[in-house]
MARNU-273321 format. One record per residue (C-alpha): residue in one letter; y, z, x. Coordinates in nm, 4 decimals. Layout:
<recs>
@res = a	c2 = Y	c3 = Z	c1 = X
...
</recs>
This chain:
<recs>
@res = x	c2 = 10.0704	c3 = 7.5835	c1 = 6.6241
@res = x	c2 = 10.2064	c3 = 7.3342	c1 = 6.3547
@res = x	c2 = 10.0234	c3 = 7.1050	c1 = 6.1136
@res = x	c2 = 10.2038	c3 = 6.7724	c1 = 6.1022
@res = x	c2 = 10.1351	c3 = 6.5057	c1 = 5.7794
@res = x	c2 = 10.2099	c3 = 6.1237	c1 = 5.9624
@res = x	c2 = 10.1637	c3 = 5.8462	c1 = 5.7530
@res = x	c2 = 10.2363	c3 = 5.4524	c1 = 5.9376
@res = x	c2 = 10.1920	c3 = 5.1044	c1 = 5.7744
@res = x	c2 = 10.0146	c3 = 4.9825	c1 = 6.1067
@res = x	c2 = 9.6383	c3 = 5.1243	c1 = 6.1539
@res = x	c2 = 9.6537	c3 = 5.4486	c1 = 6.3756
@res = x	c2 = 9.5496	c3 = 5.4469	c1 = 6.7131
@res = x	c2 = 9.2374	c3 = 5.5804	c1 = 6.8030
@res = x	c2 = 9.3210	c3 = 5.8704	c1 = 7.0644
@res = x	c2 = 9.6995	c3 = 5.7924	c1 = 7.1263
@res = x	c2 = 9.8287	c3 = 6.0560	c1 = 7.4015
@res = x	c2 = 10.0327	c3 = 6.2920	c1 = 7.2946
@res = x	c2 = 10.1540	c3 = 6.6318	c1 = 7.2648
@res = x	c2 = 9.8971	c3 = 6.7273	c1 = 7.0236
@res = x	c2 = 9.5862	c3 = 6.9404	c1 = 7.0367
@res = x	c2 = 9.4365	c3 = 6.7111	c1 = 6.7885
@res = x	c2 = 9.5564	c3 = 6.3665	c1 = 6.5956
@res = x	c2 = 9.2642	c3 = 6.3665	c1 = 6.2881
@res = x	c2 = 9.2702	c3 = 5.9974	c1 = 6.0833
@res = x	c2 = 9.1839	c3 = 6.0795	c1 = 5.7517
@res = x	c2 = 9.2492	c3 = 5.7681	c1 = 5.6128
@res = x	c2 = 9.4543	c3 = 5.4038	c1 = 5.6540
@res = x	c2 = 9.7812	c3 = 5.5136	c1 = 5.7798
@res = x	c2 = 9.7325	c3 = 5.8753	c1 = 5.7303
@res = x	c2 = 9.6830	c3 = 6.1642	c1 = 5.9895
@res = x	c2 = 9.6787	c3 = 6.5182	c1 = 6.0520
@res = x	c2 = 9.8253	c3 = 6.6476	c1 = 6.3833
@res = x	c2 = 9.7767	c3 = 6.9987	c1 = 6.5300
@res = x	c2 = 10.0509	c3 = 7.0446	c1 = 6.8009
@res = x	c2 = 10.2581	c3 = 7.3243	c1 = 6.9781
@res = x	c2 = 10.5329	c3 = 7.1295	c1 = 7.0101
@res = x	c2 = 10.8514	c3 = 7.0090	c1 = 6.7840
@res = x	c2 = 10.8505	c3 = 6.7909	c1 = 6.5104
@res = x	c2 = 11.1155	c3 = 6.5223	c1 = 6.6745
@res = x	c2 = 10.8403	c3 = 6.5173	c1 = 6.9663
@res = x	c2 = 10.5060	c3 = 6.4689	c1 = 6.7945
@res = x	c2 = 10.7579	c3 = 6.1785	c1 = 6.5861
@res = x	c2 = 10.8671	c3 = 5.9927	c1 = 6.8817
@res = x	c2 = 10.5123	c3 = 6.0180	c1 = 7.0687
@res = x	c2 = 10.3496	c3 = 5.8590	c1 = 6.7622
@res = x	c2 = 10.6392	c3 = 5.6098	c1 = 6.6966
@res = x	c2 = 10.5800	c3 = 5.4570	c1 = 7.0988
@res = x	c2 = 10.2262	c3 = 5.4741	c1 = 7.0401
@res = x	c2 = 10.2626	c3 = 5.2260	c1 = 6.7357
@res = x	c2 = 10.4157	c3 = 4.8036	c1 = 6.7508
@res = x	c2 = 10.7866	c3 = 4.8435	c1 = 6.7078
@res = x	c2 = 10.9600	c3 = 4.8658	c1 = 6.3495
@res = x	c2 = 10.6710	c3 = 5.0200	c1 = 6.2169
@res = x	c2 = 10.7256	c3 = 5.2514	c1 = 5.9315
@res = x	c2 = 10.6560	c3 = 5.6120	c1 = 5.9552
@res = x	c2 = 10.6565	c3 = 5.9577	c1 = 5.7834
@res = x	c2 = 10.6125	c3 = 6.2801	c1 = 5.9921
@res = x	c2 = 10.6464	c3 = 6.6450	c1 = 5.8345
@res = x	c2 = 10.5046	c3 = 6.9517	c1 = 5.9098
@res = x	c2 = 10.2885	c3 = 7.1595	c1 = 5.6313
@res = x	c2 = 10.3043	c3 = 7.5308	c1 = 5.5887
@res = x	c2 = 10.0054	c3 = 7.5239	c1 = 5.3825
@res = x	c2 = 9.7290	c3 = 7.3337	c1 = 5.2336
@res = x	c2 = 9.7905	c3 = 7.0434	c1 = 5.0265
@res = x	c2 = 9.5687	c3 = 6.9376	c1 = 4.7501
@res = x	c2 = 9.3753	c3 = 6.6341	c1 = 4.8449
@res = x	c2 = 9.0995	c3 = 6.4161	c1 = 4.6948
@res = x	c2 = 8.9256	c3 = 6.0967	c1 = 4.8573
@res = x	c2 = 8.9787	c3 = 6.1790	c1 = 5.2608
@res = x	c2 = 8.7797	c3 = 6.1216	c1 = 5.5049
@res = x	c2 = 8.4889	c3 = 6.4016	c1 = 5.5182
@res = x	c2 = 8.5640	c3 = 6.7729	c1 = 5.6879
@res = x	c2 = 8.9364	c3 = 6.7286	c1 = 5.5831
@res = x	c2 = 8.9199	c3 = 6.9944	c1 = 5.3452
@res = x	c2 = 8.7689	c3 = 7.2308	c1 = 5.6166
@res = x	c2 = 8.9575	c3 = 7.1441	c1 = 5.9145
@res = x	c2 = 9.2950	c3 = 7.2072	c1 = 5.6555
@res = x	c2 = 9.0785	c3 = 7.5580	c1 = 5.5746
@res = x	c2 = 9.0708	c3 = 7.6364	c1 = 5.9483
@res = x	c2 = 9.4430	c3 = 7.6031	c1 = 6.0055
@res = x	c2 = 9.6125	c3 = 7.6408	c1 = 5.7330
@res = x	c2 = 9.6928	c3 = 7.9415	c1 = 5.4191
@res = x	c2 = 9.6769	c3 = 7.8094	c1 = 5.1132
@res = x	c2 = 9.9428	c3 = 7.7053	c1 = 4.8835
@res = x	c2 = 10.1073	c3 = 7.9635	c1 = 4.6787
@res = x	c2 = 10.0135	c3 = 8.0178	c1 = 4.3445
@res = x	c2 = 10.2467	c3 = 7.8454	c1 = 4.0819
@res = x	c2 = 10.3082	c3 = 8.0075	c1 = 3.8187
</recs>
């Protein structure tokens, strides 16, 4: 299972299909995808589900960003998925 970081200019669709287990708006634009597949796939599945020439970001995490201002339970559902971020040091 990978966590995915998708940010669009156009407003997210509200359950687009796809080959995720879960696409979680946390803000305008910005989402967090849970999927067992690639990153090329969960790309192209979110850039059909959006009008064409839209801008878009996709990149998997390997751990949990810091965040302020989300919508609520972003923290947690990160928490539940996630490691945290190394120490820096």
């Amino acid at each position: 299972m990978t966590v995915f970081l998708a940010w669009t200019a156009a407003p997210l669709p509200d359950a687009p299909p796809g080959p995720w287990l879960e696409l979680r708006t946390v803000a305008d634009g910005l989402a967090l995808i849970e999927s067992d597949e690639t990153l090329s796939r969960v790309y192209h599945e979110l850039k059909w589900s959006l009008p064409p020439d839209t801008p878009l970001m996709v990149a998997p995490l390997d751990s949990r960003p810091k965040l302020k201002g989300l919508a609520a339970g972003t923290a947690t559902w990160l928490r539940d998925r996630l490691p945290p971020a190394p120490a820096s040091g």
